[in-house]
LUMLUMDREN-2810 file (N, C-alpha, C; in Angstrom, 1 decimal):
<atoms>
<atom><aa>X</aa><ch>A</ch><at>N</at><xx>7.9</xx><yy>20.7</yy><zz>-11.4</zz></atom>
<atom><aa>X</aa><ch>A</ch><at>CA</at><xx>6.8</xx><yy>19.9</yy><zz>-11.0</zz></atom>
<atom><aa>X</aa><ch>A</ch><at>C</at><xx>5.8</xx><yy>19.8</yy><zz>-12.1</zz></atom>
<atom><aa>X</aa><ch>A</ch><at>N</at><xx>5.2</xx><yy>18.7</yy><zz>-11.9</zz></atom>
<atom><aa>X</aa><ch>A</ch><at>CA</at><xx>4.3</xx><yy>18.4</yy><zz>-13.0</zz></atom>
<atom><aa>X</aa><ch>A</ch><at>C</at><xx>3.0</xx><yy>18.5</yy><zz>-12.5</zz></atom>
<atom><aa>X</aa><ch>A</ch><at>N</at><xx>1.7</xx><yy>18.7</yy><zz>-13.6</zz></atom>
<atom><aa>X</aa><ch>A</ch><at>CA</at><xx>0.5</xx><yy>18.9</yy><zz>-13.1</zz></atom>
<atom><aa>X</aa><ch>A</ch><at>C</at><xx>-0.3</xx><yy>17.5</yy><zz>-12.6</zz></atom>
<atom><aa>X</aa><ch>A</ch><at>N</at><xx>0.4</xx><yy>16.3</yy><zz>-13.5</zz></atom>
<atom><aa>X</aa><ch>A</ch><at>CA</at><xx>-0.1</xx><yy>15.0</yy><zz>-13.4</zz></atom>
<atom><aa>X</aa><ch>A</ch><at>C</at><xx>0.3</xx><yy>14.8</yy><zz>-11.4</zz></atom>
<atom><aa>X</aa><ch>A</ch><at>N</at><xx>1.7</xx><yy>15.1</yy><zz>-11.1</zz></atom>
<atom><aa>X</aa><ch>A</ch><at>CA</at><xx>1.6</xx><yy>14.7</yy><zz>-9.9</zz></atom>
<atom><aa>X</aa><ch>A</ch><at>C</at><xx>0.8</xx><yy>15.1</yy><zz>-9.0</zz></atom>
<atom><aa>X</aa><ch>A</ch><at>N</at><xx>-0.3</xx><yy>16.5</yy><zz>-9.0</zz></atom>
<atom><aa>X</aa><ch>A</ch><at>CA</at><xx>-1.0</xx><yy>16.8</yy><zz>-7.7</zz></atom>
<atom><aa>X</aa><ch>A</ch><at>C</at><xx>-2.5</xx><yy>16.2</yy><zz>-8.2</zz></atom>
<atom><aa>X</aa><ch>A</ch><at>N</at><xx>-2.4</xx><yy>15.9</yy><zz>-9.3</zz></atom>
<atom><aa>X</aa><ch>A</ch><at>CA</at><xx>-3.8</xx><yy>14.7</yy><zz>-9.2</zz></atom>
<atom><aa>X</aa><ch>A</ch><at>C</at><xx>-3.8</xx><yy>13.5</yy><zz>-9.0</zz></atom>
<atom><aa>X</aa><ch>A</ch><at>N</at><xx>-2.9</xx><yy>13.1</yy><zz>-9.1</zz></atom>
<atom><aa>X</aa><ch>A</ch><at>CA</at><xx>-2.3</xx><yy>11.7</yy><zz>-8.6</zz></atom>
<atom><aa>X</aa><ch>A</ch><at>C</at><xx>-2.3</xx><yy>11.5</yy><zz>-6.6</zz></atom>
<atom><aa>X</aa><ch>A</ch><at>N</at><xx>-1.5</xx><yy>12.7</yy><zz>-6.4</zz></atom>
<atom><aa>X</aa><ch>A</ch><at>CA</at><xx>-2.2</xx><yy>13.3</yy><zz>-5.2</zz></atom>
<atom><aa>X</aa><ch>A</ch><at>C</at><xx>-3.2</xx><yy>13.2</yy><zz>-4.3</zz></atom>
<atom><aa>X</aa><ch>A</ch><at>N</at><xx>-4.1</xx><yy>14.1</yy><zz>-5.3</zz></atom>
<atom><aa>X</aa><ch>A</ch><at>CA</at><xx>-5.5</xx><yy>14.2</yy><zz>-4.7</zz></atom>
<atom><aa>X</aa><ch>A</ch><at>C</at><xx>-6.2</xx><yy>13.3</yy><zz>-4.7</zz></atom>
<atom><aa>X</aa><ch>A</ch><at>N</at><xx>-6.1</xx><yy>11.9</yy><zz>-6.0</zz></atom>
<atom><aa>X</aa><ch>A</ch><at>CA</at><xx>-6.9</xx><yy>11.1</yy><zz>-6.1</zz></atom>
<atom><aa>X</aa><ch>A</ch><at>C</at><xx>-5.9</xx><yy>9.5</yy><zz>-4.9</zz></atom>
<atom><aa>X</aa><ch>A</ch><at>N</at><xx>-5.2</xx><yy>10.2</yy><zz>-4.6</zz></atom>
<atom><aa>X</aa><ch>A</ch><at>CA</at><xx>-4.4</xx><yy>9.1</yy><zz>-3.2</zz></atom>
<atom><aa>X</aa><ch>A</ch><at>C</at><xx>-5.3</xx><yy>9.4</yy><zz>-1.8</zz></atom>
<atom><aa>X</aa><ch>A</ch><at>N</at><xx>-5.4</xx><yy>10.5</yy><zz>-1.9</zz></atom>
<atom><aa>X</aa><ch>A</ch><at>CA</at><xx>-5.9</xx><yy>10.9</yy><zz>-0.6</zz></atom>
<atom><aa>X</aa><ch>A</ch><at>C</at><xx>-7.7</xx><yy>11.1</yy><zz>-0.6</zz></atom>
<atom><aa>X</aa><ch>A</ch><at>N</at><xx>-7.9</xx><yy>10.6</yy><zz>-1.9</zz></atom>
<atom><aa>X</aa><ch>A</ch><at>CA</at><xx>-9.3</xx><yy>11.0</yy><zz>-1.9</zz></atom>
<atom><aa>X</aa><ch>A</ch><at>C</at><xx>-9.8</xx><yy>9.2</yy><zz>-1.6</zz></atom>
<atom><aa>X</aa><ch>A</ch><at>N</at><xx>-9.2</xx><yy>8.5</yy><zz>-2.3</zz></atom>
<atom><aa>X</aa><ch>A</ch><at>CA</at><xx>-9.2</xx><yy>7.0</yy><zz>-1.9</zz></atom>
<atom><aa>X</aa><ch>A</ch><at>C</at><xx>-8.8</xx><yy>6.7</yy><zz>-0.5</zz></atom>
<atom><aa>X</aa><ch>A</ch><at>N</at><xx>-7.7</xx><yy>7.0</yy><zz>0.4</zz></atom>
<atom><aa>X</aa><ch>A</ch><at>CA</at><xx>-7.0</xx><yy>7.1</yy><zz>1.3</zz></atom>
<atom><aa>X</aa><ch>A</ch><at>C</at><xx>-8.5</xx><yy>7.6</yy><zz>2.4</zz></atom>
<atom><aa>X</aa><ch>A</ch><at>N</at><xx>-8.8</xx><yy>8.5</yy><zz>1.7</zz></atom>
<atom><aa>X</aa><ch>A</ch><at>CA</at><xx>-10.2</xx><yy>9.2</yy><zz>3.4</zz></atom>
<atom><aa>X</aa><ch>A</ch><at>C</at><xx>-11.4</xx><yy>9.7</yy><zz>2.1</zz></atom>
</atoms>
């Protein structure tokens, strides 16, 4: 797992709600 994907993540769900 890469680190890039749980910011990619966070910043989906931060836009998302």
């Amino acid at each position: 797992m890469r680190k890039i994907v749980t910011v990619e993540l966070r910043g989906l769900e931060s836009k998302s709600g």
